[in-house]
C-alpha positions in Angstrom: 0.0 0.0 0.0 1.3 3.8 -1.2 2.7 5.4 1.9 0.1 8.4 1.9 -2.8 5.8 1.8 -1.5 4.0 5.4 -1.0 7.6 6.8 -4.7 8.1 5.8 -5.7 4.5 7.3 -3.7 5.6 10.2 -5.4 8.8 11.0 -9.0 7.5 10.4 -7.5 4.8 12.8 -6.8 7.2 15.5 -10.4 8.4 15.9 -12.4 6.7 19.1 -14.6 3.8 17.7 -18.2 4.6 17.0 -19.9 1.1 16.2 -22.4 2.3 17.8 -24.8 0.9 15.0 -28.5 2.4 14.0 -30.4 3.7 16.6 -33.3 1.8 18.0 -35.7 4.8 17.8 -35.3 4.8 14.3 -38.2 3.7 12.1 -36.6 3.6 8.6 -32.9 3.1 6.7 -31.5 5.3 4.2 -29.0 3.7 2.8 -26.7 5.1 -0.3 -24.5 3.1 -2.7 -21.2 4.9 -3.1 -19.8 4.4 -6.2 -16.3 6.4 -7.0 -14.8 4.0 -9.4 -11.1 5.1 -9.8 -11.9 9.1 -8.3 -10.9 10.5 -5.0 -14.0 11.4 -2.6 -13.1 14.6 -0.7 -14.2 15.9 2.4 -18.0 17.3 2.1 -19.0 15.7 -1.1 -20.9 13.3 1.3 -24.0 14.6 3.9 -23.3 12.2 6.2 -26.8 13.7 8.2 -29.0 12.8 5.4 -28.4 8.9 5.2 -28.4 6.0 7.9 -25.9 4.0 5.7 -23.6 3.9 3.1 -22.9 0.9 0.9 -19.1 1.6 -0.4 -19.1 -0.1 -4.4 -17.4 -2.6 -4.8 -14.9 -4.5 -3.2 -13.4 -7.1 -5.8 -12.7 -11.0 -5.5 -9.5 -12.6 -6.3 -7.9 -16.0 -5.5 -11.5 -16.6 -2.8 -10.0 -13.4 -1.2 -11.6 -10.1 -0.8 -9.6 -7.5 -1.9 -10.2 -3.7 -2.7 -11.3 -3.0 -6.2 -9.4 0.2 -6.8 -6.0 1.5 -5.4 -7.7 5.2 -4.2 -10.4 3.0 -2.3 -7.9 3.0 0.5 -8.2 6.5 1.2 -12.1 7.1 0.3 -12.7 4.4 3.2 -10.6 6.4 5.0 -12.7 9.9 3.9 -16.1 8.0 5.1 -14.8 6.9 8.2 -14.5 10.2 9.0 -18.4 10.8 8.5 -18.5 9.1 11.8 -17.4 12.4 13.3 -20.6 14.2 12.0 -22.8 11.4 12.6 -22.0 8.8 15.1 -25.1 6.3 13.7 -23.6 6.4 10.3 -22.7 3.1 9.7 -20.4 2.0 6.7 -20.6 -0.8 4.9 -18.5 -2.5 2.3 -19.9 -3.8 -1.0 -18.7 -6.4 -2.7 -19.3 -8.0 -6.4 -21.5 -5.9 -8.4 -22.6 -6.6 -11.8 -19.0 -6.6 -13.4 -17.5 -8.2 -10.3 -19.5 -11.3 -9.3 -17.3 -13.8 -11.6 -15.3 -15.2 -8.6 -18.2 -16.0 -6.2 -19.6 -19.4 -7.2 -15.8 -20.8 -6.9 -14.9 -18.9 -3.6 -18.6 -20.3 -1.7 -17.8 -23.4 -3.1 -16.8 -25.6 -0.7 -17.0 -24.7 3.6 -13.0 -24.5 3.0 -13.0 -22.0 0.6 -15.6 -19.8 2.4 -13.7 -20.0 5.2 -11.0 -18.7 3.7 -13.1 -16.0 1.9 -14.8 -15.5 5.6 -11.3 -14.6 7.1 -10.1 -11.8 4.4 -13.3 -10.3 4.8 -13.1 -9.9 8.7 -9.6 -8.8 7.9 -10.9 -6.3 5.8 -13.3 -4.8 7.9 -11.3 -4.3 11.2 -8.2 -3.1 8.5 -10.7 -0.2 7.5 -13.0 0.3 10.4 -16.1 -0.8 8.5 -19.3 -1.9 10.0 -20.1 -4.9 8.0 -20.8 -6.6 4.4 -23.0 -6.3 2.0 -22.7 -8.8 -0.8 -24.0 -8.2 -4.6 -23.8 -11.3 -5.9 -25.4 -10.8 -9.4 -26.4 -13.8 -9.0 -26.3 -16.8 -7.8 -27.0 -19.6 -10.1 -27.2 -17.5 -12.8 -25.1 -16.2 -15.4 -25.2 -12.2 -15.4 -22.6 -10.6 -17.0 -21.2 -14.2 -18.6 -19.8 -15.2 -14.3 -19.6 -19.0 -14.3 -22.2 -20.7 -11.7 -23.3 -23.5 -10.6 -26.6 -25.5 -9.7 -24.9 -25.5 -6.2 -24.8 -21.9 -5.7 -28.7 -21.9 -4.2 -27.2 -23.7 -1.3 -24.2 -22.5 -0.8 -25.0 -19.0 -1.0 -27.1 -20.2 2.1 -24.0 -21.6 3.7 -22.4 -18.6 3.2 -24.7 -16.0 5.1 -24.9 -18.6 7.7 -20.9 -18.8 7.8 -20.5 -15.2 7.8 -23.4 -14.6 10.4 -21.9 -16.8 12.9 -18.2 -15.3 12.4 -20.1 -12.1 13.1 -21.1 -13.1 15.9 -18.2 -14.3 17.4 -16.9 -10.8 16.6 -19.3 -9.3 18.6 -19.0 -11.2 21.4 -14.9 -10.6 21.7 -15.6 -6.7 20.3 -18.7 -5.7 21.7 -19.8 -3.8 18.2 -22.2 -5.6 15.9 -21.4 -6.3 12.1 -24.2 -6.0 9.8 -25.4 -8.6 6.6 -26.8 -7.3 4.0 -27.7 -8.3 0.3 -28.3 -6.9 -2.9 -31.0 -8.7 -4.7 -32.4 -9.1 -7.6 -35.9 -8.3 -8.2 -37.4 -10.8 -9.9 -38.9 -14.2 -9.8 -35.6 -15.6 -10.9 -33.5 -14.8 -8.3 -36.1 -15.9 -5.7 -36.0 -19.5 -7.5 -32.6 -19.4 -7.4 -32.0 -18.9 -4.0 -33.2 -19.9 -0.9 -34.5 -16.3 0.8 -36.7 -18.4 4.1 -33.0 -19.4 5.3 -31.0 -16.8 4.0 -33.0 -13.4 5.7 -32.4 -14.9 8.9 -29.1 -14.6 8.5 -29.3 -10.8 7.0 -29.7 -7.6 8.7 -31.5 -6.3 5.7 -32.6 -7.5 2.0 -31.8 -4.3 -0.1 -34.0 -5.0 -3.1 -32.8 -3.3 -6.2 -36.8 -3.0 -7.4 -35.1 -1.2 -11.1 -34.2 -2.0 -14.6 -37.2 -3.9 -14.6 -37.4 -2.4 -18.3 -33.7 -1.7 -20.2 -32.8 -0.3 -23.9 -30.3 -3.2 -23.9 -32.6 -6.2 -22.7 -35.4 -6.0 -24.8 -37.1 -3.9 -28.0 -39.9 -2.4 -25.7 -40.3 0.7 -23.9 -41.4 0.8 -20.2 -41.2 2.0 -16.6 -37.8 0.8 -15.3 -38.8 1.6 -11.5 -42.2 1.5 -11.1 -44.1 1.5 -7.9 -47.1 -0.6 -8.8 -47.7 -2.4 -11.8 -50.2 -1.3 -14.6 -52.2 -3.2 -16.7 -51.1 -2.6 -20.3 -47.7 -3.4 -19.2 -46.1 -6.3 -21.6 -44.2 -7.5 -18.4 -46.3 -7.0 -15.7 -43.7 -5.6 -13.3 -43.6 -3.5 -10.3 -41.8 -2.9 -7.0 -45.0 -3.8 -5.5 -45.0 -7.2 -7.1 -41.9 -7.7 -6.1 -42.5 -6.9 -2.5 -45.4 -9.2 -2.4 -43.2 -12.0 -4.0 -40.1 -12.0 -1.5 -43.0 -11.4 1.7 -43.9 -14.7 0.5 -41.0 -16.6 -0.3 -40.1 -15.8 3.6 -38.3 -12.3 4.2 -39.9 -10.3 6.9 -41.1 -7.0 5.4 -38.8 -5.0 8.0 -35.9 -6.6 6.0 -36.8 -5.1 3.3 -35.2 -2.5 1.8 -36.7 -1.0 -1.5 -34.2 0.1 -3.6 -34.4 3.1 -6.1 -32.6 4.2 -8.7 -31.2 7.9 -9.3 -30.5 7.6 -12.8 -32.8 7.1 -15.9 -32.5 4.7 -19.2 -33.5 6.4 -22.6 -34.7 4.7 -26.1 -34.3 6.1 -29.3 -36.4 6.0 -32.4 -39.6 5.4 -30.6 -42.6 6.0 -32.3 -45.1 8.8 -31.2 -47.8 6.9 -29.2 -48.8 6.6 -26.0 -46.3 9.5 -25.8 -44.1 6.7 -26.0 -44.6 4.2 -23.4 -45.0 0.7 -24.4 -43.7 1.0 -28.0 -41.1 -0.3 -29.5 -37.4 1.3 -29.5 -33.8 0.9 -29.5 -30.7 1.1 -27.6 -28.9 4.4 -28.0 -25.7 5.8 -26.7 -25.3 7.5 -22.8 -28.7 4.7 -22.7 -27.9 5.5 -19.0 -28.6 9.1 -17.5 -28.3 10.5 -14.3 -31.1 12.4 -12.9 -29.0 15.3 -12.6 -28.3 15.3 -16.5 -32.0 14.7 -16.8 -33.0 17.6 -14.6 -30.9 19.9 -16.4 -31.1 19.1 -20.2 -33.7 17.1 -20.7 -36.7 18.4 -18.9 -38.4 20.8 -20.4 -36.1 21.4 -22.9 -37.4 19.2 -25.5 -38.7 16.7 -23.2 -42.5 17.0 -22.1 -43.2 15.1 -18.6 -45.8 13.0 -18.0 -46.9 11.0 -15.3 -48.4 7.4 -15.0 -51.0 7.1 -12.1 -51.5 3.9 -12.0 -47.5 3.1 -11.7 -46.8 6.3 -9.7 -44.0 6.5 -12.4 -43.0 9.8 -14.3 -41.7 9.5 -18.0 -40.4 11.6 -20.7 -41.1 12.3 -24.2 -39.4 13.9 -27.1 -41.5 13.7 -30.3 -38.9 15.6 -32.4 -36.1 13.2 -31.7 -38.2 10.0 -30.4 -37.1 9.6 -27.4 -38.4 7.7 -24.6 -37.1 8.2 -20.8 -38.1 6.6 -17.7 -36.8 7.6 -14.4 -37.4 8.5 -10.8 -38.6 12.0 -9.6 -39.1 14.0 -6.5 -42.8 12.8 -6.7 -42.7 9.4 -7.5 -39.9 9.2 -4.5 -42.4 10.5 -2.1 -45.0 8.0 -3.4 -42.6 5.0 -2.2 -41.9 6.5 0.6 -44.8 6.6 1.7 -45.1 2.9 0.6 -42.1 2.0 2.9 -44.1 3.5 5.6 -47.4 2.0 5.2 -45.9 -1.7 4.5 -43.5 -1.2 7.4 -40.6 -1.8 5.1 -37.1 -1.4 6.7 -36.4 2.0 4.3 -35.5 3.0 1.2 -31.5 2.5 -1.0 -30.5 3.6 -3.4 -27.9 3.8 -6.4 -26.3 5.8 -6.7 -25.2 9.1 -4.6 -23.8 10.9 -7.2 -26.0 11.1 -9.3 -28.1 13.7 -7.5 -25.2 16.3 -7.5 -27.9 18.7 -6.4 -29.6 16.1 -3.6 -33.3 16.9 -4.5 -34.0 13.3 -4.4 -32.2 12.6 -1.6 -33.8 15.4 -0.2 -37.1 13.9 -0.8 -36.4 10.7 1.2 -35.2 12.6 4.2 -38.2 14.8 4.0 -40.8 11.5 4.2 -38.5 9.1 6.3 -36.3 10.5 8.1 -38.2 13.4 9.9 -40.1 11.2 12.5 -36.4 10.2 13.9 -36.1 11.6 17.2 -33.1 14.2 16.9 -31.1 14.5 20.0 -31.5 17.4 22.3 -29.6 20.7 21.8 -28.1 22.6 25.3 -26.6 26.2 24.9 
């Protein structure tokens, strides 16, 4: 490790530990994936007032070992750790996998040797960076994804794994005194429910952060639609919804205060979409920059060639462009609220999403706070 990066270690090292963990007054999670890639975070890019959690993207797997993805990531743990200062509840979490990163999982759970050996780097790397626990984005087990090999075997010994990992946790507590959290990222849909085992695996997790988006994608399919919607509408082709997807993990087993609905801060455009429906439902095609922050879309997109419209039924906006036939779907300030107050009335465990910089101006995040965060008892203020 670069000399300047242990110095950093070091001095987030120094500060007092604050496992404190989540409050017990608090009713609901906000939880933020992280995602710097190969950039530097600096002090005060992060509000570390605004969320409960942060999900750091992604540690890597080599050789069954987990390892940091990037060289800075080093000294951006270091930067959150000292959020801790701000807000002693924050709690930090390392995420590891991802959709690119998932290749090596289904070798390293593979057998209870080589999960014990993936078991002890990842303790290693928690205490090394003064993390509060794991999150793992396996994308997916028993599946392909991005082209990772699996196996028929990975159902189970995912299981094993959580279990593994739980108990390790545990045994950590007991000679630390702080508690380690276990979370997942998980897919969606049917398919990952029927290739996993979710009545044994949430009682090993803290929380099930459901990534309830891309339901609908330029590049998986020649139809437009809703990529995040809240409830599902009738003339959709596919049927899909967050609310479906609640409903189908409540009943494969996971406790509805494990669940975390996930929402995305970015949008996915088509192009050459033809001008009906003012677009949704049609068919289109994959274009380039497909993927767009909402910041971008705020900016040049709405109402700047773009006419908003909004889906009741879903409680999903969406954008049109009949001059250049453009469809996008996304998440706004109002749609936001409308989960939120979903999370609420299902007595869901809170809300995540991906990813925090793509709000540069926090009017989503802003949103959350304002519908989840506000019943949180704050604590007293003496002159």
């Amino acid at each position: 490790m670069p000399k300047f990066l242990l110095l950093l270690v070091a001095s987030s090292l120094a500060i007092p530990p604050l496992y404190a963990g989540p409050p017990s007054k608090q009713s609901s999670q906000v939880i933020a994936y992280v995602f710097p890639q190969s950039g530097n975070l600096q002090p005060g890019q992060i509000d570390a007032h605004a969320l409960t959690r942060i999900n750091y993207a992604f540690a890597n797997i080599q050789d069954g070992l987990m390892v940091l993805g990037h060289p800075n990531d080093a000294a951006n743990l270091a930067v959150l750790a000292g959020l801790r200062k701000e807000n002693p509840s924050l709690t930090i979490l390392i995420s590891v996998g991802g959709w690119l990163w998932s290749g090596q999982f289904s070798d390293a759970v593979l057998t209870r040797e080589s999960r014990k050996k993936l078991i002890q780097s990842v303790v290693e790397f928690i205490n090394l960076y003064r993390l509060d626990g794991l999150d793992i984005d396996w994308e997916y087990p028993g599946m392909t994804g991005a082209g990772h090999p699996f196996r028929s075997e990975d159902r189970e010994n995912f299981t094993k794994l959580l279990k593994e990992l739980h108990t390790q946790f545990k045994g950590e507590k007991s000679s630390t005194g702080r508690k380690l959290l276990l979370t997942i990222a998980a897919g969606a849909g049917n398919e990952y429910l029927d290739h996993t085992e979710m009545a044994k695996a949430q009682k090993y997790l803290d929380t099930v952060n459901l990534m309830s988006y891309d339901y609908y994608e330029p590049s998986s399919g020649p139809i437009t639609g809703h990529h995040a919607p809240l409830f599902t509408n009738p003339a959709d082709p596919q049927k899909v919804s967050a609310d479906s997807s609640v409903g189908a993990f409540e009943k494969a087993g996971v406790p509805a205060r494990k669940l975390v609905l996930g929402v995305p801060f970015y949008g996915h455009m088509w192009g050459e979409v033809p001008d009906s429906n003012h677009g949704l439902y049609q068919s289109g095609k994959s274009i380039p920059n497909a993927y767009a922050p909402f910041s971008l879309i705020e900016s040049s997109m709405l109402n700047q060639g773009f006419t908003r419209y909004w889906d009741s039924t879903s409680s999903a906006p969406y954008l049109y462009s009949p001059e250049k036939h453009v469809f996008v779907s996304y998440e706004d300030e109002e749609s936001l609220a409308a989960k939120c107050k979903y999370v609420l009335t299902h007595k869901l465990g809170g809300i995540m999403f991906w990813s925090y910089f793509n709000d540069s101006n926090e009017k989503l995040l802003k949103t959350i706070d304002g519908e989840l965060l506000q019943s949180i008892p704050q604590p007293a203020v003496h002159p």
